[in-house]
Backbone as CSV, one residue per row, in Angstrom:
resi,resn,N_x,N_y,N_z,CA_x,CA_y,CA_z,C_x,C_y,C_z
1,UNK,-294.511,161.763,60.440,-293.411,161.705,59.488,-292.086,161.673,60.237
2,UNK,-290.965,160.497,59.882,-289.733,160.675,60.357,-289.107,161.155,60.002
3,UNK,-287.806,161.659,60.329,-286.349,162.702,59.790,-286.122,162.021,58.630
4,UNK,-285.861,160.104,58.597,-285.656,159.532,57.878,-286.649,158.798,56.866
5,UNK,-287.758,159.531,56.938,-288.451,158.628,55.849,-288.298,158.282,54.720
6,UNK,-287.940,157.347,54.318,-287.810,156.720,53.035,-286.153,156.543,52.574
7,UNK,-285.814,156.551,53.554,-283.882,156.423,53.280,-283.638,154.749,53.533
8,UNK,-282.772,154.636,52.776,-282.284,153.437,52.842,-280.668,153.204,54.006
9,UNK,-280.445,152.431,54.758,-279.532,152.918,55.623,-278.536,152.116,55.662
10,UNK,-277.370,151.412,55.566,-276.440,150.663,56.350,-276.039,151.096,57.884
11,UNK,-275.965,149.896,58.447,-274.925,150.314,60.005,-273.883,149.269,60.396
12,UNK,-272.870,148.880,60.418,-272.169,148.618,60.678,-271.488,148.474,61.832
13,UNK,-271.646,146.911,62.648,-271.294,147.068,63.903,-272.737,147.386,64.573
14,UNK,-273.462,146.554,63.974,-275.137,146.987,64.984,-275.419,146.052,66.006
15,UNK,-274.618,145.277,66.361,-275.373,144.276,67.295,-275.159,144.718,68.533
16,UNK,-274.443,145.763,68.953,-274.339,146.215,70.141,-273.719,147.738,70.011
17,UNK,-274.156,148.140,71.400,-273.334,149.448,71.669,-273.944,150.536,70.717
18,UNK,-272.855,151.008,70.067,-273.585,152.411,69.307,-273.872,152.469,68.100
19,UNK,-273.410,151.405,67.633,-273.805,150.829,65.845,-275.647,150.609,66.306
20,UNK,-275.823,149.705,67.467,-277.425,149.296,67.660,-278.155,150.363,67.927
21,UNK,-277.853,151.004,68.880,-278.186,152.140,69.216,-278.661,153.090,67.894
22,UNK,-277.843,153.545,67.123,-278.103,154.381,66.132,-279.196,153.195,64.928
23,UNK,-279.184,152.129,64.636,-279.828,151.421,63.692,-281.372,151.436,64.413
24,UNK,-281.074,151.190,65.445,-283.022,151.171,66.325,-283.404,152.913,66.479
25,UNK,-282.706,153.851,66.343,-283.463,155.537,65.957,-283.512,155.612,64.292
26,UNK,-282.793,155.226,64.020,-283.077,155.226,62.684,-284.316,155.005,61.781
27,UNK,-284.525,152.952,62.412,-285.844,152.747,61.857,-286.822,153.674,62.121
28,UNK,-286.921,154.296,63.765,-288.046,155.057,64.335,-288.237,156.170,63.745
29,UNK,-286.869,156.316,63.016,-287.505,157.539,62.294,-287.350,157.405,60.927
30,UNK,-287.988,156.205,60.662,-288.859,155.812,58.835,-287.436,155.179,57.724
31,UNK,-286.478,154.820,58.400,-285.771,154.650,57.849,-285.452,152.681,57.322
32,UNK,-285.104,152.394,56.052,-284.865,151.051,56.066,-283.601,150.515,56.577
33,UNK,-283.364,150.106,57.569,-281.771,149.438,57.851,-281.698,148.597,57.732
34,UNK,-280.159,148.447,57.101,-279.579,146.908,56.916,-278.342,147.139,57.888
35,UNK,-278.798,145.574,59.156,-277.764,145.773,59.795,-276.508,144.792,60.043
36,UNK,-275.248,144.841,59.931,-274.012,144.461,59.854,-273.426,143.822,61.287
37,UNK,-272.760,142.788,61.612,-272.064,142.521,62.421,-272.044,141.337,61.922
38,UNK,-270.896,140.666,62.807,-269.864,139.375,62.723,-270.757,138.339,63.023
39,UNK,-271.422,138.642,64.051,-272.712,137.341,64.365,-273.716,137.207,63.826
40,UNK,-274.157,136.838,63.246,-275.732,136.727,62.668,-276.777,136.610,63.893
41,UNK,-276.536,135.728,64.375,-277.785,135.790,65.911,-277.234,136.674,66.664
42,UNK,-276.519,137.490,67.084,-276.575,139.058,67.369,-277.555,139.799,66.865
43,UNK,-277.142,140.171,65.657,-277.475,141.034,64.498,-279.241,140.995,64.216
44,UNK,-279.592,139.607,64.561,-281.006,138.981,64.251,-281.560,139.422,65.253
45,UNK,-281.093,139.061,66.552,-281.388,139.729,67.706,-282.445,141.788,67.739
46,UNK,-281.202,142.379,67.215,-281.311,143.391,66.948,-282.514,144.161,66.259
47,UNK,-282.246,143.348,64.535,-283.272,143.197,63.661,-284.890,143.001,64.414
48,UNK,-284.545,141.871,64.711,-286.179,141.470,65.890,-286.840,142.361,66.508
49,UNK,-285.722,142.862,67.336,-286.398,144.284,67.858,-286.806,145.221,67.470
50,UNK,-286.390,145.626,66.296,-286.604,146.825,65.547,-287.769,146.626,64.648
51,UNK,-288.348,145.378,64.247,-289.485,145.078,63.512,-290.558,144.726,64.760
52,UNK,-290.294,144.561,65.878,-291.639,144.470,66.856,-291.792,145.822,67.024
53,UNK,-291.193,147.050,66.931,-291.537,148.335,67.008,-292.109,148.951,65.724
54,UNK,-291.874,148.193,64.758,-293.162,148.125,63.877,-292.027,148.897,62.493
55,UNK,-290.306,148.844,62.729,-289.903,149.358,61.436,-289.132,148.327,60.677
56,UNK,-288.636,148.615,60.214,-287.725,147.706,58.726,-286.418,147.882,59.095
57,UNK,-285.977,146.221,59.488,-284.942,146.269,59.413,-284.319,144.287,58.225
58,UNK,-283.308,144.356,57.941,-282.939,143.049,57.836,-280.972,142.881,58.252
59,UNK,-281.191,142.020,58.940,-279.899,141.395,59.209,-278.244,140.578,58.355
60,UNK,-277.073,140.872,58.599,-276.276,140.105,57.776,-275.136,140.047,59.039
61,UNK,-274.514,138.844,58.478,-273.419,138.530,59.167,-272.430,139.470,57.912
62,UNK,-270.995,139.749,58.795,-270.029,140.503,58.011,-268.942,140.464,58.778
63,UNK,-267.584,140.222,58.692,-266.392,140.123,59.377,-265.980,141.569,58.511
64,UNK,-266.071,142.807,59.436,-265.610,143.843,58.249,-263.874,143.565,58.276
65,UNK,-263.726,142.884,59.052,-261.963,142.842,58.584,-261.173,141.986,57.439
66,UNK,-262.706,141.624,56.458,-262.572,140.697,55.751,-262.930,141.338,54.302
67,UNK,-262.037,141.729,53.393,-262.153,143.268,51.994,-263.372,142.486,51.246
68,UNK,-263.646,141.380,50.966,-264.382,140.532,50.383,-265.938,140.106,50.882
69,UNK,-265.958,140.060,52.208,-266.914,139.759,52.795,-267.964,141.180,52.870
70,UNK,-266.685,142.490,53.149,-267.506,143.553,53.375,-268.672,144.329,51.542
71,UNK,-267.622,143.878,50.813,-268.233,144.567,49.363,-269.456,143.635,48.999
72,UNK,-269.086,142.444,49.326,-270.480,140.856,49.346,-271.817,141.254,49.846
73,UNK,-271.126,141.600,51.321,-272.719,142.018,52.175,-272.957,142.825,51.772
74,UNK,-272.664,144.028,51.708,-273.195,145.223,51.301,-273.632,145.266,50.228
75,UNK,-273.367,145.053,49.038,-273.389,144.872,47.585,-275.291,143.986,47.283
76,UNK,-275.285,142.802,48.363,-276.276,142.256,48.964,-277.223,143.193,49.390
77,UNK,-277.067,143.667,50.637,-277.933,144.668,51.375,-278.530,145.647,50.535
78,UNK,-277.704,146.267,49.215,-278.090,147.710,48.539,-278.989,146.665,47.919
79,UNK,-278.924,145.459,47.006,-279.868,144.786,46.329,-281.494,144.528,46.904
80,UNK,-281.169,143.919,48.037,-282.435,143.692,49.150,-283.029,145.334,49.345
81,UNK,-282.435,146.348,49.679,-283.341,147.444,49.586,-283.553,147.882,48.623
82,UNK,-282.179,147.973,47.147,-282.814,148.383,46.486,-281.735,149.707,45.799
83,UNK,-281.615,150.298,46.870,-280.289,151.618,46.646,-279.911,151.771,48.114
84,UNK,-278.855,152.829,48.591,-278.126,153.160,49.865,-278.256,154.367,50.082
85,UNK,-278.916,155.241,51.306,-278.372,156.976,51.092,-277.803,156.563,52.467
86,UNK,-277.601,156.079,53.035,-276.326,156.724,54.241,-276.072,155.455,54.674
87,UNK,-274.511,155.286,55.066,-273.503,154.439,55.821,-273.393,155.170,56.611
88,UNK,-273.528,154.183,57.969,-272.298,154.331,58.763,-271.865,153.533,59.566
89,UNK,-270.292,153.636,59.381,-269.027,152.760,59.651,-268.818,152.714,61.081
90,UNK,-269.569,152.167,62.148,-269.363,151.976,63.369,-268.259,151.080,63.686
91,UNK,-268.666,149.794,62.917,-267.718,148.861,63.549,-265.855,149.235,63.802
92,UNK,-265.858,147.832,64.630,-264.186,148.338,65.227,-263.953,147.445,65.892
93,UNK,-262.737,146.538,65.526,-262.416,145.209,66.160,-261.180,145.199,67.126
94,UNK,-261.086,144.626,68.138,-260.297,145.092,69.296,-258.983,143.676,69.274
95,UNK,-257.559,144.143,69.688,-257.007,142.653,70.236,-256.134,142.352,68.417
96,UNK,-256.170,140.769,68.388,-255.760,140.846,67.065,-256.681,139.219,66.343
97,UNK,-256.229,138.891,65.149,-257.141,137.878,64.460,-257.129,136.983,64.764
98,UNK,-255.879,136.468,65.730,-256.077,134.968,66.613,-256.797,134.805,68.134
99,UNK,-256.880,136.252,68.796,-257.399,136.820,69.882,-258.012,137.907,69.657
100,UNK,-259.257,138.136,68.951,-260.016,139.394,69.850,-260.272,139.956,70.696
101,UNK,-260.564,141.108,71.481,-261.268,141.360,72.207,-261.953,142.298,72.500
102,UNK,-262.510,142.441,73.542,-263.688,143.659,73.451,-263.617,144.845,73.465
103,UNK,-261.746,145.469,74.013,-261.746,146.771,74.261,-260.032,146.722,74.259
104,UNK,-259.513,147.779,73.821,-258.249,148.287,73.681,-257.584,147.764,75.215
105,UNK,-256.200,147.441,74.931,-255.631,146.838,76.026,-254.283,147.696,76.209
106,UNK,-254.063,147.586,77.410,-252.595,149.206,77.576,-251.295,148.556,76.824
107,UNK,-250.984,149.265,76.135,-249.166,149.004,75.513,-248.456,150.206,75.092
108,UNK,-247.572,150.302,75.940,-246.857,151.354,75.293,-246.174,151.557,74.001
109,UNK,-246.116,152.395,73.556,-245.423,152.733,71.718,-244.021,151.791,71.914
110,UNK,-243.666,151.919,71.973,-242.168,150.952,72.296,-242.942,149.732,72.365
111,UNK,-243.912,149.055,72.836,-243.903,147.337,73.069,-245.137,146.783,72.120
112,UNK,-246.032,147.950,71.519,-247.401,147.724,70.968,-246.844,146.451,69.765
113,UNK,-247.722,145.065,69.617,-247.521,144.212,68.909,-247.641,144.164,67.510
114,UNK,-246.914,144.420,66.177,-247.261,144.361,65.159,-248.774,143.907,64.677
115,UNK,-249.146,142.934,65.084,-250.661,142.257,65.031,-251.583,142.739,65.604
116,UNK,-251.351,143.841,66.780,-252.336,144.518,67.353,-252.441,145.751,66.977
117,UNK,-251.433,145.965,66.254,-251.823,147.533,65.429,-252.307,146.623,63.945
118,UNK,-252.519,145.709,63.406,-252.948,145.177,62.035,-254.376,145.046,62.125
119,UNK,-254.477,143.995,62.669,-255.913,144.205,63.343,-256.736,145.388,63.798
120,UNK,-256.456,145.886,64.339,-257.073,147.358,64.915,-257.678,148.150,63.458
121,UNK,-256.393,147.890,63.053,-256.425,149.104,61.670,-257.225,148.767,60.646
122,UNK,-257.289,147.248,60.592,-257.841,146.726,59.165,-259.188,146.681,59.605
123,UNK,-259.839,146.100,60.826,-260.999,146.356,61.350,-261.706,147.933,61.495
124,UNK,-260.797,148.384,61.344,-261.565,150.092,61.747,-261.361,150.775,60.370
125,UNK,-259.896,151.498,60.297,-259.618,152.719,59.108,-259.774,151.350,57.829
126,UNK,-259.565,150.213,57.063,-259.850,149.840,56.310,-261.205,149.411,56.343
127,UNK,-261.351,149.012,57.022,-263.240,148.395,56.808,-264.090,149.554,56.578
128,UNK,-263.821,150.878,57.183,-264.567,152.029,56.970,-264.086,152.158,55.375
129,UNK,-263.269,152.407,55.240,-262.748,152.596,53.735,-263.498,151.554,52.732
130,UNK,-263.298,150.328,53.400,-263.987,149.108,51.838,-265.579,149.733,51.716
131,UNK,-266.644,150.395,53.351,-267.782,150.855,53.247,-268.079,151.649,52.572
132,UNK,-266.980,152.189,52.149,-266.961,153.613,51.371,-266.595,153.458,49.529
133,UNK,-266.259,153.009,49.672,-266.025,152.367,48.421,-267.191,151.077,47.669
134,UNK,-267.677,150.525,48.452,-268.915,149.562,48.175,-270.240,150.222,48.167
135,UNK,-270.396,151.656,48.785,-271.555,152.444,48.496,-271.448,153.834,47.167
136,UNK,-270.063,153.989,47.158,-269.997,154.862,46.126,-270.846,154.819,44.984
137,UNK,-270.740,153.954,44.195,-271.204,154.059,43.238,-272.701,154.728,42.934
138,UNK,-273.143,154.034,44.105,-274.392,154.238,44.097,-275.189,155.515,44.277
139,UNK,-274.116,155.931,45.404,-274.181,157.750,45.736,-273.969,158.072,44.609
140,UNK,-272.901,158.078,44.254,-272.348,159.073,43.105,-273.379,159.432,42.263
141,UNK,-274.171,157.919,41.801,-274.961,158.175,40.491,-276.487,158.734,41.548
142,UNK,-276.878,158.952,42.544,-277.634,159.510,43.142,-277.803,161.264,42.888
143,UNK,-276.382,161.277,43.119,-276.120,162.978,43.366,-276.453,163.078,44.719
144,UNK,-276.385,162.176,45.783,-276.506,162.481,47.036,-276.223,161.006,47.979
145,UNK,-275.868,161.151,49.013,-275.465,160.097,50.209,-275.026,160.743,51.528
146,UNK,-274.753,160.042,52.473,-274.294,160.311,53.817,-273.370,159.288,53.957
147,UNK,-272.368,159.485,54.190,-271.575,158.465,55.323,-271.077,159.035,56.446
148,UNK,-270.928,158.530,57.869,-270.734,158.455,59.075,-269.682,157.568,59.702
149,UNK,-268.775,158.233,59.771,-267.523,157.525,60.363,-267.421,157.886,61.588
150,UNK,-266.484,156.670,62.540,-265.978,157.244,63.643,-264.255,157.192,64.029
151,UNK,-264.416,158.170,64.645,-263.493,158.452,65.363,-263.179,158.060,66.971
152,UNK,-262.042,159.084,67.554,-262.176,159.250,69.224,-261.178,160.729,69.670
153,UNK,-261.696,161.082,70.974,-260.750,161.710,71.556,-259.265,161.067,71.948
154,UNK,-259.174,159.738,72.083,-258.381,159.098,72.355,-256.714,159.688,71.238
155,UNK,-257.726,159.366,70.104,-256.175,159.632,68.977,-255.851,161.008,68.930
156,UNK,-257.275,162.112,69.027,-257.015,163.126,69.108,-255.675,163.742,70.094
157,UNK,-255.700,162.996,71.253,-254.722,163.406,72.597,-254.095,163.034,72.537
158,UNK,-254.070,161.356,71.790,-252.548,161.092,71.913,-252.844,160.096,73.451
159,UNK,-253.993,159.437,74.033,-254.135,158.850,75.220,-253.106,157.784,75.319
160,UNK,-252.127,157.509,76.273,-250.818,156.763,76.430,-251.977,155.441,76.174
161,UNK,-250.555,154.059,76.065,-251.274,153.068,76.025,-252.131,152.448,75.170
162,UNK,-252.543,153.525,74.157,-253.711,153.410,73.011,-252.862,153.163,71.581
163,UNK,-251.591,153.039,71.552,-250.802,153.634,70.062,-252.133,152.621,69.156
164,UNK,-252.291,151.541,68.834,-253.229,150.777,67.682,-254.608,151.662,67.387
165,UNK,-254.972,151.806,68.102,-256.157,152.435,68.223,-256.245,154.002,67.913
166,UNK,-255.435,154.309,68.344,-255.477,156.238,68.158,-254.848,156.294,66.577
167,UNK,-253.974,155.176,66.359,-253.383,155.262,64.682,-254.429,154.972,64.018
168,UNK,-255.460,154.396,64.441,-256.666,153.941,63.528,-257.625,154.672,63.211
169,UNK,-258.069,155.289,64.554,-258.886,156.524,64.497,-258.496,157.808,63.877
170,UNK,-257.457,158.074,64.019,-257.041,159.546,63.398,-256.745,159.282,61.838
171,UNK,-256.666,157.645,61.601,-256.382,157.302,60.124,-257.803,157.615,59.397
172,UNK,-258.671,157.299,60.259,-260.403,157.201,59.883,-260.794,158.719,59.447
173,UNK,-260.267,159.648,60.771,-260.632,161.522,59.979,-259.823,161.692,59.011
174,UNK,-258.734,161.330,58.777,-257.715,161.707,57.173,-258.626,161.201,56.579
175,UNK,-259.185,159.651,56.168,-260.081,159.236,55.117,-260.829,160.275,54.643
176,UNK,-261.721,160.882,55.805,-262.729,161.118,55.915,-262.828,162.141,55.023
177,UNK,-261.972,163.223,55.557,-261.962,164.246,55.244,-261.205,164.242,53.563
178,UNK,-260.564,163.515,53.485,-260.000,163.177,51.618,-261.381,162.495,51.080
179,UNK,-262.136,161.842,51.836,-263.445,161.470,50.923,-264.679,163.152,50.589
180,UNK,-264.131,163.476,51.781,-265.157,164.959,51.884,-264.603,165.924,50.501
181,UNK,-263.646,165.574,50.543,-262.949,166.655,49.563,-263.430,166.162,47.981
182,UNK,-263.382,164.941,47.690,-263.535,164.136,46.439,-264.768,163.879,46.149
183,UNK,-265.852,163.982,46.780,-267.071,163.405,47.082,-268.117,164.405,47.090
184,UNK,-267.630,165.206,47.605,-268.976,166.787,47.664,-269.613,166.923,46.411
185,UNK,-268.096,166.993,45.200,-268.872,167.576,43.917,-270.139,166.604,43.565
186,UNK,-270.828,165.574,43.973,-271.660,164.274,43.818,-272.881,164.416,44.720
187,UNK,-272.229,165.397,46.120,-273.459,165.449,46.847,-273.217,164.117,47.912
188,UNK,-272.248,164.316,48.136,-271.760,162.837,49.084,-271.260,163.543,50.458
189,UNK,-271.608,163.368,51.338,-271.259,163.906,52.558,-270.658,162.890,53.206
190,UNK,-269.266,163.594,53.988,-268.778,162.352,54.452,-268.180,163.127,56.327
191,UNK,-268.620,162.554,57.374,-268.683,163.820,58.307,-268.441,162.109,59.423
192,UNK,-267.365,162.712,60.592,-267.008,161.618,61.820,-267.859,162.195,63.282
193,UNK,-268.425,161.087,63.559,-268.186,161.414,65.167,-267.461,160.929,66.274
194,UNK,-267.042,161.562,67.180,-266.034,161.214,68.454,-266.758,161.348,69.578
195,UNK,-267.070,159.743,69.696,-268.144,159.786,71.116,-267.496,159.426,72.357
196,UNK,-267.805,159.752,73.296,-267.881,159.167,74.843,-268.805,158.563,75.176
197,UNK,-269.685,157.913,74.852,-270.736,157.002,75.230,-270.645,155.553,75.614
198,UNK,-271.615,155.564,77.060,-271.651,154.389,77.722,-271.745,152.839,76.693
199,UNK,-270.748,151.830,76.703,-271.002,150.848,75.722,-269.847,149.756,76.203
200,UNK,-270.554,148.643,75.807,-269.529,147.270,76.310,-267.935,147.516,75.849
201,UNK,-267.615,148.136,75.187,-266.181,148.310,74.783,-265.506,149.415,75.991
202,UNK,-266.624,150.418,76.164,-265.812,151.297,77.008,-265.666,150.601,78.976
203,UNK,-267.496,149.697,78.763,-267.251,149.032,80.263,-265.905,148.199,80.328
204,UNK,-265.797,147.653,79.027,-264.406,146.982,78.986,-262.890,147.192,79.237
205,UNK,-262.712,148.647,78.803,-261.752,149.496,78.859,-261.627,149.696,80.440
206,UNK,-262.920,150.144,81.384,-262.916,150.617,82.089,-262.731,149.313,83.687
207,UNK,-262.789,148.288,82.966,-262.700,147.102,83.513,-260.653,146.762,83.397
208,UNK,-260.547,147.530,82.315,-259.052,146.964,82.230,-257.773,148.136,82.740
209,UNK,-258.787,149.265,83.014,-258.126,150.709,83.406,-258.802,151.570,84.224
210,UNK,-259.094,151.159,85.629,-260.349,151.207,86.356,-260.018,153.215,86.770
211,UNK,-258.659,153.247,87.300,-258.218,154.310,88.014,-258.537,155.507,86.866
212,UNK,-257.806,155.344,85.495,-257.644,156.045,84.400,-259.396,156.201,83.771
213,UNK,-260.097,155.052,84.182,-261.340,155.744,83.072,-262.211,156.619,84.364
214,UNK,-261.747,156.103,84.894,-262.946,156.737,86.344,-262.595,158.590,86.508
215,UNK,-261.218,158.600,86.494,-260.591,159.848,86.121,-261.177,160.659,84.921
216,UNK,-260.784,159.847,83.888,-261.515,160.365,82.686,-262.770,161.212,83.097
217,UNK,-263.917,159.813,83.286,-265.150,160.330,83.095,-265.606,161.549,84.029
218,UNK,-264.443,161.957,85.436,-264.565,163.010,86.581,-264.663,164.174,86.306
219,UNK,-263.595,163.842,85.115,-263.288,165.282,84.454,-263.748,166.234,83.511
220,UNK,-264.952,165.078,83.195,-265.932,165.862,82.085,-266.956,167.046,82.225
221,UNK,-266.931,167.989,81.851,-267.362,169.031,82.445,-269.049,168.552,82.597
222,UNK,-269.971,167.666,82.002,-271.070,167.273,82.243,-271.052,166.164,83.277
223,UNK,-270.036,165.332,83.836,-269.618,164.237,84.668,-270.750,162.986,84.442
224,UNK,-270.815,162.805,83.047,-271.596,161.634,82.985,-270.980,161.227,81.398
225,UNK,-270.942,159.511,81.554,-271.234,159.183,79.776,-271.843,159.497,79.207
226,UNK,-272.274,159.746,77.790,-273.503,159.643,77.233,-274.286,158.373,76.811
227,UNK,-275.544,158.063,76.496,-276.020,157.044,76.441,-276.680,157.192,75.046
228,UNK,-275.500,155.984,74.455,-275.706,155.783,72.707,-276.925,156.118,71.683
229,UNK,-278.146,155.573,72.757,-279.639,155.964,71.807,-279.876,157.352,72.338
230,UNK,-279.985,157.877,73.600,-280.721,159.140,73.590,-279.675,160.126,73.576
231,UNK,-278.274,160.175,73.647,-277.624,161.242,73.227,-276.648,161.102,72.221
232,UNK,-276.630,159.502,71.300,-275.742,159.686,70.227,-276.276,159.502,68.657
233,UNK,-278.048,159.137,69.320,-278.862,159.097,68.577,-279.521,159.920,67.786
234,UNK,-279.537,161.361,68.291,-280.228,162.398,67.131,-278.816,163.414,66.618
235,UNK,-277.866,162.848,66.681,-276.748,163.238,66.257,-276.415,162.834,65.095
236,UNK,-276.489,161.311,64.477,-276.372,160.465,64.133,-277.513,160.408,62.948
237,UNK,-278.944,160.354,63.685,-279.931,161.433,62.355,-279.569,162.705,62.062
238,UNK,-279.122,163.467,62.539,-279.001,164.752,62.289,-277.953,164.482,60.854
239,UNK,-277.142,164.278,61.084,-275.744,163.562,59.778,-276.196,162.504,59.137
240,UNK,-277.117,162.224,58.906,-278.216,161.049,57.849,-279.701,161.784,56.740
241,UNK,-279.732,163.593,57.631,-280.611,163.749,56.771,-280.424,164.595,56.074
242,UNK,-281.379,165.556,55.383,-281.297,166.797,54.774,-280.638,167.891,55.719
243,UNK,-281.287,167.709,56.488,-280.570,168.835,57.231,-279.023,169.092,57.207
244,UNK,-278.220,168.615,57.413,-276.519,168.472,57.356,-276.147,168.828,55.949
245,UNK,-277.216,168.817,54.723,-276.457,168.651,53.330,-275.367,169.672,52.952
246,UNK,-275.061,170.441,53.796,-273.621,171.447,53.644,-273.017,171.529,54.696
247,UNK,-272.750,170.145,55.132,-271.578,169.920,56.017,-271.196,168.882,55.957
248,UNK,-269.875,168.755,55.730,-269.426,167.696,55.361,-267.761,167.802,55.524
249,UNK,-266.792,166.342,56.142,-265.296,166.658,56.745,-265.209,167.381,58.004
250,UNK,-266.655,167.476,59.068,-266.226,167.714,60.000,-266.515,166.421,60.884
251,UNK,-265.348,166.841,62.105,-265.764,166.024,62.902,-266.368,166.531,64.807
252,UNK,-267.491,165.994,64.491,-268.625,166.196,65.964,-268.232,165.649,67.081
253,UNK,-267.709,166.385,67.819,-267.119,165.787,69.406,-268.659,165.621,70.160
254,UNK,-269.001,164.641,70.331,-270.297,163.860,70.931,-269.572,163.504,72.398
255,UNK,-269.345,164.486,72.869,-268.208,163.739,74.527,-268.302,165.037,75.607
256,UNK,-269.621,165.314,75.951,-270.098,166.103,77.144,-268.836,166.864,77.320
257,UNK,-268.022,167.719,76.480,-267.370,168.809,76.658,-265.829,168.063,76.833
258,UNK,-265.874,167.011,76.828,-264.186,166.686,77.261,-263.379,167.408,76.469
259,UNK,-263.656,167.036,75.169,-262.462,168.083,73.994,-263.532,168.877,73.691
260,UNK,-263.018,170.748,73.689,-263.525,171.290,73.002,-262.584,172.511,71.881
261,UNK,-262.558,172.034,70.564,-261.489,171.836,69.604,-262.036,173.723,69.117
């Protein structure tokens, strides 16, 4: 028997990194996922794998920076399974809508580009928000759900260089915690995590801020990343099952001791 047997799941942002990561423990532990990203042959990719290990998954393309596209797929996905008990809002789009890219780029508050704080924001704190709003209903009339947002230490500190990104993330725990507040009486749990885990966005970061992430990661009192499936993975069930059902508006520093709040 899995943690998750018989839950129906969204993930968001599964074709890589820690959205995939968490959608492939999921299935393993009995769960149905429907998984989300911008690419479809990503996403299929993913899916593939998770049904040669013998669980249920099905695939969608989704631009979450798109209010229309995100309520479509999803709205879709709850149909194909059927109902929703837990989201979660991984995705997070880097750069801006004429240039993406893979990982936050240095600008100071004084020079940060109107379009790179738009982007950031509408990809992360709104797309989590449209997720939240496109599964409601369904919770509500459940009397029970999970959603899973993220965060970072980044906004928490205030990390120079980050202004788009740390406004996005710390916009994501206000949600969160105003959904926690509105949402409990329903049985809706709404709870963030703030990871440090090894993933193409952070190799990216660390590719664009070699001195500063290397520092970072020195300083962690465990002196290692974590690695998305085996240490951000039963975290991630843990806030998807019964177990968590009276906790809810916090947020889980998943970051080998860096912040301890």
């Amino acid at each position: 028997m899995g943690q998750l047997d018989g839950l129906s799941t969204i993930v968001t942002g599964a074709g890589r990194g820690i959205g995939r990561a968490i959608a492939k423990v999921y299935a393993r532990e009995g769960a149905t996922v429907s998984l989300l990203s911008r690419t479809q042959a990503t996403v299929e990719q993913v899916a593939e794998e998770i049904r040669a290990e013998g669980g249920a998954a099905r695939a969608y393309a989704c631009d979450v920076g798109q209010r229309q596209q995100v309520f479509d797929v999803i709205n879709q996905a709850i149909t194909d399974m059927g109902t929703v008990d837990v989201l979660v809002n991984n995705a997070q789009g880097f750069g801006t809508q004429s240039s993406p890219r893979s990982s936050t780029k240095y600008f100071g508050v004084e020079e940060t580009p109107d379009d790179e704080i738009e982007y950031i924001f509408r990809t992360g704190a709104m797309a989590s928000l449209w997720g939240m709003q496109a599964v409601f209903p369904v919770m509500k009339a459940k009397g029970w759900g999970k959603i899973i947002n993220f965060s970072s230490t980044s906004g928490i500190l205030g990390t120079t260089g980050n202004t788009a990104y740390n406004v996005t993330k710390e916009a994501v725990r206000s949600l969160s915690r105003t959904a926690a507040n509105e949402w409990g009486q329903w049985g809706i749990n709404v709870n963030v995590i703030s990871p440090t885990l090894r993933t193409d966005a952070f190799e990216a970061w660390e590719a664009d801020r070699p001195e500063f992430v290397k520092a970072l990661r020195e300083a962690l009192p465990m002196r290692r990343l974590g690695d998305p499936e085996l240490d951000g993975g039963p975290l991630a069930v843990f806030l998807a099952s019964h177990g968590s059902d009276f906790i809810t508006g916090m947020t889980f520093m998943l970051n080998g001791g860096k912040l301890m709040p």
